[in-house]
N, C-alpha and C positions, 0 to 999 in steps of 0.2 A: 504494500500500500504506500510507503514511502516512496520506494522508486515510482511509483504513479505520478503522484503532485509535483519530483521533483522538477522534470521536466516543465510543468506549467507553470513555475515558480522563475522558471530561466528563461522561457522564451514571452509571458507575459506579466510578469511581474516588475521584480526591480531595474533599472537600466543597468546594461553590461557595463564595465570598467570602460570600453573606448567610447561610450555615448558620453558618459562623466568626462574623460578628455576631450572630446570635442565638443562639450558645452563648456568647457572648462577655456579650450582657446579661441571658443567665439568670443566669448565673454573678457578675455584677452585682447583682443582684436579691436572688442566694441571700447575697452575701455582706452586704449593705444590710439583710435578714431579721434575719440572726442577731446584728450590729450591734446594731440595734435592739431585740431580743429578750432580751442581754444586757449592754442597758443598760436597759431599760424594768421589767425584771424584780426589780433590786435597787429601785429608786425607788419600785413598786409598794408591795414588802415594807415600806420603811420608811413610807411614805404609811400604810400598815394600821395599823403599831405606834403610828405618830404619832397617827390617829384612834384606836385602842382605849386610850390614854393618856391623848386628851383626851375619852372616854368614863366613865374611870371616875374625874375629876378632875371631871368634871359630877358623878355621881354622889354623888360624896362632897358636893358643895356644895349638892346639892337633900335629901341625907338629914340633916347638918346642920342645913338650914332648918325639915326637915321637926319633927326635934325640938326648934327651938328655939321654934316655935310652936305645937309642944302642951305643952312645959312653961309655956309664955305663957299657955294655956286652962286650965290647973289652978287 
């Protein structure tokens, strides 16, 4: 009678040892994601601000030139 149930104990009972490891390394995965996600996410932000700074730091220094050499053509 033992050997009977043992089987249904193994195939629908508790999860095998490798289902516990792969919920083990999704859970790894998921955790390593969002990790990543909120640190990659503020660096992104300041990466932007830092380029649209030094976008309008160009800017000023090409419209500068740009009048200093048509008041040169006058």
């Amino acid at each position: 009678m033992a050997e009977e149930m043992k089987p249904e104990v193994q195939s629908g009972g508790a999860p095998s040892q490798s289902q516990n490891i792969k919920g083990d390394f999704s859970t790894i995965l998921m955790g390593v994601g969002n990790l990543l996600d909120t640190t990659l996410t503020p660096l992104g932000n300041a990466l932007v601000n830092a380029l649209e700074s030094a976008n309008n730091v160009a800017q000023q220094i090409l419209d500068g030139l740009s009048k200093s050499l048509n008041q040169g053509n006058k």
